[in-house]
Structures are given as structure tokens and as C-alpha cells.
N, C-alpha and C positions, 0 to 999 in steps of 0.2 A: 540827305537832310530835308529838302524842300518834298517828298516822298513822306517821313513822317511825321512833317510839319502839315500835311495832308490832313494824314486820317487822324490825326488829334484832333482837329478842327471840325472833322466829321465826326468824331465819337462825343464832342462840345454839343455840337448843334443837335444831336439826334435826341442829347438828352433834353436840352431844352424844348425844341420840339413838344417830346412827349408828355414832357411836365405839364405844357401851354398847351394839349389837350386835353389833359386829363384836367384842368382847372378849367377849361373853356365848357367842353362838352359832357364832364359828368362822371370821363374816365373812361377807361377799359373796363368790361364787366371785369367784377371781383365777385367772388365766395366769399361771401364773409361767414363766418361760424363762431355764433357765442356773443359775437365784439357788440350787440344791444346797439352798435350803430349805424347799419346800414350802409346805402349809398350818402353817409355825408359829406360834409366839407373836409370833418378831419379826414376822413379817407383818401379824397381825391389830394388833398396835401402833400399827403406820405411819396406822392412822385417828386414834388417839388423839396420838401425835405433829405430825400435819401438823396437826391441829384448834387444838388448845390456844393456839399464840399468836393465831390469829383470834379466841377468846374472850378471852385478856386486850385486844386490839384493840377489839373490841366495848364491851368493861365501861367501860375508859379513853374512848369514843368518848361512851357514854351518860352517862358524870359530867360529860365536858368542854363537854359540848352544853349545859349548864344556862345557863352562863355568855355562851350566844352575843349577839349584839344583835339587835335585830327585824328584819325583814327590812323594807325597803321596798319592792322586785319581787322575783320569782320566779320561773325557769323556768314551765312549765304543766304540771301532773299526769302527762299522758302523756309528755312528757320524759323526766320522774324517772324513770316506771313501765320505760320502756325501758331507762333506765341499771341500774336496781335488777335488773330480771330478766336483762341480760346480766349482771352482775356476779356476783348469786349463784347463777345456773348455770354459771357460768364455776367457781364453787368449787365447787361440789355435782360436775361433771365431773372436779377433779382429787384431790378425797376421794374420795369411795364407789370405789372399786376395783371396776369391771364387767370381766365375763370379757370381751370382748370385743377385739381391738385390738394384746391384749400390752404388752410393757415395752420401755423404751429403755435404763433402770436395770436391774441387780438386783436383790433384798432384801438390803441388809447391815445393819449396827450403821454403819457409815461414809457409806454413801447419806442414811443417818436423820439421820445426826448435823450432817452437812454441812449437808443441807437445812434442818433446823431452824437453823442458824446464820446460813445466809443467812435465812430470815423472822426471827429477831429482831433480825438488822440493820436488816433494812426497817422492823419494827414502832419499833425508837426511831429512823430519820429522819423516819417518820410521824409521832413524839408530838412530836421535838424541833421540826419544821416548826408542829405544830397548835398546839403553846406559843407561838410565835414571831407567828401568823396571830392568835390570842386572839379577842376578841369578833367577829373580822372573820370567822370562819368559818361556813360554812353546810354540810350536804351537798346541797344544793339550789343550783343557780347564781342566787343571788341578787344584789343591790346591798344591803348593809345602810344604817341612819340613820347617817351619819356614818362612812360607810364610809373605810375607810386604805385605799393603797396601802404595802405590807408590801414592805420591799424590807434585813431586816436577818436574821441567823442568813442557812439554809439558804436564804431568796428573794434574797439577795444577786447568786446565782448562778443559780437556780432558779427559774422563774415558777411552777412546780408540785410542790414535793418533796413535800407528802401524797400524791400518786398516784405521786411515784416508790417511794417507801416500800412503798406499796398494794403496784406490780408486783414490787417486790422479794419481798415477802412469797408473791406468785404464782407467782413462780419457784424461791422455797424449796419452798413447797409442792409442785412439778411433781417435785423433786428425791427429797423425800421420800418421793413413792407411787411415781413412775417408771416412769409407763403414758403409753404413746402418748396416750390420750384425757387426761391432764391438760396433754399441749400443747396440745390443741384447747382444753383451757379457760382455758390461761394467754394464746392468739392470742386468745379471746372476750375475756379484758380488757383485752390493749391495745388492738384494737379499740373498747371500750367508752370506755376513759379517753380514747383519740387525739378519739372523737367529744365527749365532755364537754367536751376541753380546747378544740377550734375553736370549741364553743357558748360554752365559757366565757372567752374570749378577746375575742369578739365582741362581748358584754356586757360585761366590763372597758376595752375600747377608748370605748366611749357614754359610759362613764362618767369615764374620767379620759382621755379625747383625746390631745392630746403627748405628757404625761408617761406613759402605761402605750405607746405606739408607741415611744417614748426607751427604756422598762426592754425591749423586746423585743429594740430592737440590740442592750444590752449584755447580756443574759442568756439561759438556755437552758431548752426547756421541761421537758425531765425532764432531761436527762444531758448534759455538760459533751460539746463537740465530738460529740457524734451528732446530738439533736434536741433 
């Protein structure tokens, strides 16, 4: 627990950090191509824009965690360690703006705004899901004591809406900086979450046998008619 109450903390601060130099000193070079705006203000923003709901995500993640139930298994440390480091270089790649790669976006007021709309859509189907999941939750593929099968709100439909939230958030964020390298890092997460959810599937089936194979005919694992 006090392990990844850790690197939460460090994946908080790194982003503030680099917001609070990209606002101080002008940024990381960018590419800009087309965007008519240069090194402005609205560009150096865009770190501080796309950051911000990962930090309230975070904050909400470490109060909600308090409540969780013990674990009884565990994924194995290296597991984790692989999900944790695709995931937050997957976001470290679509914040920090490296010159390199170019843009797929512009810079506007409109690219920003949109994107940040789309990640706080995702940030409440992530809360309204992690509400719904309650002491059954882990970030770690566990079985907890007395583990539910959660199949009410958003799992009605959804065996995974916290990671559909997660990529939603991913994708606001790609929206918002609008470099080529934030697709690479929006592909590193679904990558990441595609491999969590076969491990974590796997483990949910030992656990509750017919009935989690029954909620899999009738439900989807991120998105309604895709996957």
C-alpha cells in the first residue's frame, strides 16, 4: 500500500513539475506546424491543461483507496511494475511536448477545450465506476476477502469502465497537446490496460467460475459493440 501510495505521489508531482516549467521558462521546445501560434502562452498552457484532471484523478484515487478491503492474492510485483511504467510513460509521452514528431492537432483555445472535455468525461465514468466497485477495488489485480462480483451502475454493461474512463482520459489528453508522440503514448495505454484486462480476467474467472463466464456473454469489456 505505502509502495503505491508512493509513486502516485511521484507521478502528482512530476506532472506539476513540468507544467510549472513549461509556464515559468517558456516550455519544452515544440513543433508547432500550421497552429499561426507559435511559442505562446496558449501553448505553454496546454501542459497545464492536459495535467490537471490526472491530478484531481490521482487525489480522488488516494482518498478512495483508504476504504479498499484487504487483499487476499495479488498480481506479483513485477506485474505491477510493468503496468505502472507503461502507463505513466504512456502519459509522461503525451504531456511533455518534445520537438520531435510534430503535431496531428493544432494549438487552439478549441483543441484545449475539447480535449479537456473529453478527459473529464472519462475522469467521472472512472469515479462513477470506482463508487459503484467500492471496497472491491484494487490497483493491483487482486481477489479481495469477500470479494463481489459488481455487475450494478456502469459494470452492468461494462466488465471494466475504470480503465474505460482511464483511456478516455488518454485520449482527451492526445487531444489536448496534439503531437504525434502523444498517440504513441495513448497506443502504450491501451496496450497496457488490453494486457491488465486478459491478466485480470483470468483471475476473476478462478475466482467466480460460471458466473464471471455468464457476465462475459452478456457484457463488454470497455465499449459497448467494439470490445
Amino acid at each position: 500500500m505505502r509502495r503505491r501510495k508512493w509513486i502516485q505521489w511521484v507521478v502528482v508531482a512530476a506532472l506539476l513539475i513540468a507544467a510549472l516549467i513549461v509556464r515559468i521558462k517558456g516550455g519544452i521546445p515544440v513543433h508547432i506546424q500550421n497552429s499561426g501560434l507559435g511559442d505562446s502562452p496558449l501553448a505553454r498552457w496546454q501542459v497545464m491543461a492536459a495535467a490537471t484532471p490526472w491530478v484531481i484523478f490521482s487525489l480522488y484515487w488516494e482518498i478512495a483507496a483508504k476504504n479498499a478491503a484487504a487483499a487476499k492474492s495479488s498480481e506479483t510485483s513485477l506485474s505491477r511494475g510493468v503496468h505502472l511504467t507503461l502507463t505513466n510513460l504512456a502519459l509522461l509521452l503525451e504531456i511533455v511536448q518534445f520537438r520531435f514528431l510534430g503535431r496531428f492537432l493544432p494549438v487552439s483555445i478549441l483543441t484545449i477545450v475539447a480535449g479537456v472535455a473529453i478527459e473529464l468525461t472519462g475522469l467521472f465514468v472512472a469515479i462513477w465506476a470506482r463508487r459503484h466497485l467500492g471496497r472491491n477495488w484494487s490497483g493491483e489485480i487482486t481477489i479481495k476477502v469477500e470479494h463481489e462480483l459488481i455487475r450494478s451502475g456502469p459494470y452492468k454493461r461494462l466488465r471494466h469502465p475504470i480503465y474505460t474512463g482511464i483511456l478516455i482520459m488518454y485520449a482527451g489528453t492526445a487531444v489536448v497537446t496534439g503531437t504525434w508522440l502523444a498517440l504513441v503514448g495513448l497506443l502504450m495505454a491501451v496496450l497496457a490496460y488490453w494486457r491488465k484486462i486478459r491478466l485480470e480476467e483470468a483471475n476473476l474467472r478462478v475466482a467466480f467460475g460460471p458466473a464471471y463466464n455468464a457476465y462475459c456473454r452478456e457484457s463488454w469489456a470497455l465499449a459497448p459493440w467494439l470490445f
